[in-house]
N, C-alpha and C positions, 0 to 999 in steps of 0.2 A: 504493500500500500504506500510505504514511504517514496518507493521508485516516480509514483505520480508526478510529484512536482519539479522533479529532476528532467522532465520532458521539456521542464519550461526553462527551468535554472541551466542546466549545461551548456543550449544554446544561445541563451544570453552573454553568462559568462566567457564563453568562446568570444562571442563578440566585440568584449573588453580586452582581453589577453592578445587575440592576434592580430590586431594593430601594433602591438608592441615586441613583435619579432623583426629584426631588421632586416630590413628592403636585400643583403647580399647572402640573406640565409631562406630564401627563396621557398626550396626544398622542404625546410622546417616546418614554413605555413603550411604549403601542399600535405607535409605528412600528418601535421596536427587538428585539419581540418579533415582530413579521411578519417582517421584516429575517430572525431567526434560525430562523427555522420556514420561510423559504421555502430558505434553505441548507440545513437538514438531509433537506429533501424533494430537493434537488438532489445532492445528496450520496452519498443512498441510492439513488437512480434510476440515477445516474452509476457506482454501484458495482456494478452487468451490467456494465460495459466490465472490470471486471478479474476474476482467474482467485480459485479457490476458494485461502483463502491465511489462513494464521495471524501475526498479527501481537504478535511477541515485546516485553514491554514492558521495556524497559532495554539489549536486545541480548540477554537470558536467556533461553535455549533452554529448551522443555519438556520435561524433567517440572519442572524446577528452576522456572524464571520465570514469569512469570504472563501468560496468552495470551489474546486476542481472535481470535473464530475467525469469517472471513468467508466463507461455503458457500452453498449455495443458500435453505436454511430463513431460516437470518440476514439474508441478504442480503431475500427479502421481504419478514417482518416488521418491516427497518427501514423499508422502502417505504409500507408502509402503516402504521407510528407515524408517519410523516412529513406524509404525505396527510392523514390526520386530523387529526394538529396543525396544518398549517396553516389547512384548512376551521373545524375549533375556533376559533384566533386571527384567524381573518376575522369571525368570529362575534361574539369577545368583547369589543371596544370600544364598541360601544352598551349590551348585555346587563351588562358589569361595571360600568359608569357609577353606577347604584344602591347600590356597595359601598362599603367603606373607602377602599383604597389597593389601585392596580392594580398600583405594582409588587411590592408584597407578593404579588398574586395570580400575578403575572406570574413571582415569583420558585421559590413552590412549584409551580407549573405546570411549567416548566423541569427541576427538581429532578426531577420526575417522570418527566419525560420522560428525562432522564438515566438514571435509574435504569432503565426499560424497556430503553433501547440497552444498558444495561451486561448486564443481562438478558440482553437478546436475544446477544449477540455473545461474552459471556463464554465460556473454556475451563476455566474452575476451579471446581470446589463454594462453595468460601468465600468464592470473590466472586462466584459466585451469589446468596452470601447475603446478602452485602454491599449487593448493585444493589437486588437485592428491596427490604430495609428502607428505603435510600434511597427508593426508589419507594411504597413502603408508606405511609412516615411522612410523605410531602410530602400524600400521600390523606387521612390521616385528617385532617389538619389543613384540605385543601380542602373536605372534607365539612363539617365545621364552621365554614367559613372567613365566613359569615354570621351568623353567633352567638345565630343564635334557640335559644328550649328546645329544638324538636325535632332542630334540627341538632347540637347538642350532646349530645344524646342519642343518635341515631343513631353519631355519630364515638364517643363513648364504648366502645358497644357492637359498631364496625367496629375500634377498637384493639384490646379485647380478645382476641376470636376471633381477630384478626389475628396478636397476639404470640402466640398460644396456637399459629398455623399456625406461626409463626416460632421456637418452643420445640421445635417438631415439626423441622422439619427441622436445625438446628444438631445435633441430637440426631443425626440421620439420619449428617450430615456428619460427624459425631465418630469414630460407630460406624466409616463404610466409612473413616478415617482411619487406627484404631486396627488395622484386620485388614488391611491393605493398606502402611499407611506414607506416600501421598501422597493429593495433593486436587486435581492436574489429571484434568480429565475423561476425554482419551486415556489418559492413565498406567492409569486406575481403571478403565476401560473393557478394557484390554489385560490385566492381570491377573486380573481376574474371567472374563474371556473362557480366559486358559489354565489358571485352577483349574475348569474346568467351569460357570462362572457359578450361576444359582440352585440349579438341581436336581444339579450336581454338584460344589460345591467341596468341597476336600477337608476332611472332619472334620466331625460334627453342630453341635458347636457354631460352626464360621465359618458353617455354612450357616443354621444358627436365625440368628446375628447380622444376614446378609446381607438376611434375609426379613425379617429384623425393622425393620432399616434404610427398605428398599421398601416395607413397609407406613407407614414415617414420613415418607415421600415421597409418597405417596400420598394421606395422609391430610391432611398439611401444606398439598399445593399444591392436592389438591383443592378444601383450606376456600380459598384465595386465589382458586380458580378456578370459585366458589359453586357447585360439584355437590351433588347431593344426596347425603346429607342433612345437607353441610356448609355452606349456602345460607344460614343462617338472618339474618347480616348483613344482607345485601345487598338484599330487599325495603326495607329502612328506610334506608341509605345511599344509594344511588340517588336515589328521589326528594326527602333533604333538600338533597344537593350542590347549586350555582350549577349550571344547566344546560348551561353549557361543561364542570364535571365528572362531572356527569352522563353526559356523552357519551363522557367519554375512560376513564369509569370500566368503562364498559358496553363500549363501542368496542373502547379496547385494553388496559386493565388486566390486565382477570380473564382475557383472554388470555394477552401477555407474562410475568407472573409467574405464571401460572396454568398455561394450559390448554399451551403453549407449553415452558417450563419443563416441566414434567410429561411432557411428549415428550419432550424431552430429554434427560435423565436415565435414563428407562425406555429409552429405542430405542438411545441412546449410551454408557449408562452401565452400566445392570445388563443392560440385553440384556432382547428382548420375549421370553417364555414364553408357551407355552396360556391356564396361569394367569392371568396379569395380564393376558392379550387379553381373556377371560371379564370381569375385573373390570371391565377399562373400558368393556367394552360393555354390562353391567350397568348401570354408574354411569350411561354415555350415556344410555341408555333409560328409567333412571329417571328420571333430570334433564326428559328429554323432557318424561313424560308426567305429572310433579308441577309441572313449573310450566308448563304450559298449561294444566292444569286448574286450575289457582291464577288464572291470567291471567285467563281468561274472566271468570271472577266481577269481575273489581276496572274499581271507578268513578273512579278515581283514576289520571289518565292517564299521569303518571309511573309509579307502582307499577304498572301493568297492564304497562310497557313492563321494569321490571324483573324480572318473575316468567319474561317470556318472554325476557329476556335467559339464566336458566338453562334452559329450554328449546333454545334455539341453542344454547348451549355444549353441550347433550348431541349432536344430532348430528356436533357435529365431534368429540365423545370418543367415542361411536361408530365412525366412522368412521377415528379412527385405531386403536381396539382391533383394526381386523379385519387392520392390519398386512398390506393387501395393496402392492400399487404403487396401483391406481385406490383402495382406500379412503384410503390415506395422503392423497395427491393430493386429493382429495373433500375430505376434511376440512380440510384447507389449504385449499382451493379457498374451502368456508361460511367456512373462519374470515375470510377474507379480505372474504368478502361482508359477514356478520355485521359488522365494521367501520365497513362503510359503511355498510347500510341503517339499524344501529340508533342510530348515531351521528347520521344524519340524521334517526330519528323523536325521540330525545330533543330535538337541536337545535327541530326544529318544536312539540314538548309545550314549550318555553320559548319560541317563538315565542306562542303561542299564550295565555300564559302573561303573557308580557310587555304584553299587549295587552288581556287581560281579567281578569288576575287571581285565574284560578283554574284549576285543573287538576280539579274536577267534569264530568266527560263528560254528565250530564243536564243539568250550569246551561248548555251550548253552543248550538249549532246555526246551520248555515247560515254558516258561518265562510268558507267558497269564496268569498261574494258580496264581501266586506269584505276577505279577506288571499288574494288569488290565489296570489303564490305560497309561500305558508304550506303551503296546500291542495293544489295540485298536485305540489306536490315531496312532502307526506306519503302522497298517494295512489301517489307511484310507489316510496316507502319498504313503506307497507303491503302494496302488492302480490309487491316485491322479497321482503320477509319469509314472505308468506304462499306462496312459489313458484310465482305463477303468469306462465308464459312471456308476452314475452320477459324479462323482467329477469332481473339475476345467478342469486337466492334459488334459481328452478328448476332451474336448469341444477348448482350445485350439489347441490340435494337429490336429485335425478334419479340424479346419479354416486352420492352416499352408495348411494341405493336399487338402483341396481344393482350396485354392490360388494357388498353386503349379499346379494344375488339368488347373484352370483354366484362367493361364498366359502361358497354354502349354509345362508345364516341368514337365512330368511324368515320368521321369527317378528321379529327387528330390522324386513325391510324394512316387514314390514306396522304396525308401530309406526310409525316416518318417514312412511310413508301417513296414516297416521289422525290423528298429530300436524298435520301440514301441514294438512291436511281444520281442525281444529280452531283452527287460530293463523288460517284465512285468515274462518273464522266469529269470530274474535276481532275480528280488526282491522276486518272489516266493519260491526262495532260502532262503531267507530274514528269511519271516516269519516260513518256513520249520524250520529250521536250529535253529532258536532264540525261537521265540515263541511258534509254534505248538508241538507236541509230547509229550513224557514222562519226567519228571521235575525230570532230574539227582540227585542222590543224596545228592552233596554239594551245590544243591539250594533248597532243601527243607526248610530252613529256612531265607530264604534272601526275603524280602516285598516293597512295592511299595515307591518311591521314596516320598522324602516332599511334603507337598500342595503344595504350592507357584509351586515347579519344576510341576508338573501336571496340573495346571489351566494351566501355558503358553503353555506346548501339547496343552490341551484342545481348547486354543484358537486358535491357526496355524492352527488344526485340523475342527472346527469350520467354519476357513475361508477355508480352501479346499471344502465347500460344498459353502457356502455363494457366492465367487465367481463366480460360476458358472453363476450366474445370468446377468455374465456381457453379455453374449450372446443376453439377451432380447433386445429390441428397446430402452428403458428408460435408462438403464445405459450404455448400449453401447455408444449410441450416445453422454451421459454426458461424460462418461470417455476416451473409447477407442476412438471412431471417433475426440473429437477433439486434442486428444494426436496425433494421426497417420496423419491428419491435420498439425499440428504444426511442425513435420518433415516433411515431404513431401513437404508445400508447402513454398518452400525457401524464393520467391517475398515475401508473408505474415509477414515470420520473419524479413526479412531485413524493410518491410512497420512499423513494433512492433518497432524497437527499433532506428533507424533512424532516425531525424528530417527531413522533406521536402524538402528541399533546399538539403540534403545530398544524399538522397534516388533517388530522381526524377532525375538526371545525376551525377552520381557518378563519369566518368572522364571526363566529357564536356570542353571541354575550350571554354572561352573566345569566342564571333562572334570580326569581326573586327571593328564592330560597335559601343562596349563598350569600 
């Protein structure tokens, strides 16, 4: 149970520490930061051996202290911030080599990743708010952490909208503060649950407040979590980031603080309604099918891979609007995918990148002959994304479409149809354009990227096949079912983290008896 907070503390402290290894002992950082991304990957793998458990920071019980709350959702999301850090920092000592100072990079890197776990594990609104910015603020400076115009530019314009999502929600957290009295999550979740939640708390104006809240929650995390048509950052931050951020931006960012968070809050907090199921599978759908149509068009292989990164996030917003057990699950299921495949096509667009110079998908071609496994590990990325079996992408979008099928909203499934149809003619551009054909003649002498950058393809690549399995009975049930469990069933979390006396009549007063 103690391991809990060490998810948030290591990579903090990393954060502190590896600025201060000097700039000609390079190696150091490189080794000290694999060192702490291969513990936090062990950590979160290790944390299935323990039971669902809130861990009190001080000894301070909830509502009062302030909680880390370890359940099934949590508990995968830190698995796969884990996985992808490490694949990321296997990556990034040949690829950072070009920059300033690793442990600069190394430091906001960390920072970031902190903030995700604090994200991901938190029981409290206001240090939800807290991790986010943490996490937010190590991004925008990563985005620009190369300091050309456009990169500066981009971060500029990823701060802004970003404090503007973060003006949004503080606001949010104020509101449910001020009608409520407390900022843990079960507290707030338990009290809204006994005044009737949205459509019934008592009195028009708590209930305007409440709605008005959700709508700033809504609006906040969706801009973090680039839905449409709160998206508008995120084409231009994408592909200025180092494409180590690149990956983690796409990967697990606009997840953890995003799509994740956004669960959270809705499924735990305010309690899912018709209403906000409709919203979100609006939003899903639209997200879907504005940035695959965006995708298609772009020659610019980072930017193509970001337009479709708000595409993925719409089916898993989809997918959890429909608030079933299989949509829940499904959606977890993509995000989890999404992760990996997209994490591993960025990786390969900086692969490929690193080696030629340019991310024009017409200046390419014939890239297979020259960087094998550049090529092979993007072909089993593209194909993962574009869902076609065996790899994860299918098997996830299969669940969405049948969820979808069979909660009676066959207008969504046939979106998720059409989309797929659409991203897998996208990325066939992809490999067209980049890898397949005749090997132009100023790539005849350009070779496949370092080990170290190729094991981490390898291994993202790896897990696009290994996943798949989560469909089976054994791990579903370990991973997905009681992830999607742990959202869904609100009473549960509030029962988790709640002492008895808090839980059992959260606004009871007094009989006249006592």
């Amino acid at each position: 149970m103690n391991l809990i907070p060490l998810m948030v503390a290591l990579p903090l402290l990393a954060g502190f520490v590896l600025p201060l290894v000097p700039r000609r002992r390079a190696r150091l950082a490189d080794f000290l930061a694999l060192l702490i991304a291969a513990i936090l990957v062990t950590l979160a793998i290790g944390s299935y051996q323990l039971p669902d458990v809130p861990y009190h920071m001080g000894g301070w019980k909830a509502p009062i202290g302030i909680s880390l709350v370890l359940d099934g959702a949590s508990r995968l999301m830190l698995a796969v911030i884990g996985v992808v850090t490490l694949a990321v920092i296997l990556y990034c000592p040949a690829y950072m080599a070009r920059f300033t100072s690793k442990g600069r990079f190394y430091s906001l890197f960390f920072l970031m990743v902190a903030g995700m776990n604090g994200v991901v594990l938190t029981g409290d609104m206001f240090n939800l708010f807290v991790f986010l910015e943490i996490a937010s603020i190590a991004s925008y400076a990563l985005v620009a952490f190369g300091c050309e115009r456009d990169e500066l530019e981009a971060s500029f314009r990823y701060l802004v909208l970003g404090c503007l999502a973060s003006y949004m929600l503080l606001l949010g957290i104020a509101l449910l503060y001020a009608m409520m009295g407390t900022v843990n999550m079960a507290h707030l979740s338990a009290k809204i649950a006994a005044r009737g939640g949205l459509a019934g708390l008592a009195g028009g104006q708590a209930s305007a407040l409440l709605v008005f809240a959700t709508v700033l929650f809504i609006c906040g995390l969706g801009l973090k979590a680039a839905l449409v048509p709160f998206h508008a950052w995120l084409p231009d931050a994408h592909p200025s980031a180092p494409t180590p951020i690149s990956a983690m931006l796409s990967g697990l960012l606009i997840k953890a603080i995003g799509v994740y968070a956004l669960a959270r809050v809705l499924f735990c907090v305010i309690g899912m309604t018709p209403a906000l199921q409709m919203v979100l599978m609006t939003l899903g759908a639209l997200s879907m099918i504005v940035g695959v149509f965006l995708a298609v068009g772009q020659w610019d292989f980072k930017r193509l891979l970001a337009y479709h990164s708000i595409s993925q996030i719409g089916y898993v917003v989809l997918a959890l609007g429909l608030a079933t057990p299989l949509g829940v699950a499904a959606g977890l299921f993509h995000l989890v995918n999404h992760a990996i495949f997209k994490s591993l096509l960025f990786l390969n667009a900086g692969a490929v990148e690193y080696r030629t110079g340019t991310r024009q998908l017409e200046e390419m071609g014939g890239l297979n002959k020259r960087m094998p496994v550049t090529g092979a590990t993007s072909f089993v990325a593209s194909m993962s994304i574009s869902g076609v079996p065996p790899f994860n992408g299918f098997f996830s979008k299969l669940l969405i479409i049948v969820a979808c099928v069979d909660a009676g909203r066959w207008g969504f499934a046939f979106v998720a149809v059409v989309v797929s149809v659409l991203t897998l003619a996208s990325f066939m551009k992809v490999q067209k354009y980049v890898f397949f054909g005749v090997v132009k003649e100023k790539w005849q002498n350009i070779r496949e990227v370092p080990v170290m950058m190729g094991v981490s393809m390898a291994l993202l690549a790896a897990l696009c096949l290994a996943t798949s399995a989560f469909v089976l009975k054994a791990p579903r049930k370990l991973i997905l079912d009681r992830a999607q469990a742990s959202l869904r069933e609100r009473r549960n979390y509030v029962r988790l983290v709640l002492p008895t006396r808090v839980n059992e009549e959260p606004d009871a007063k007094p009989s006249k008896g006592k």
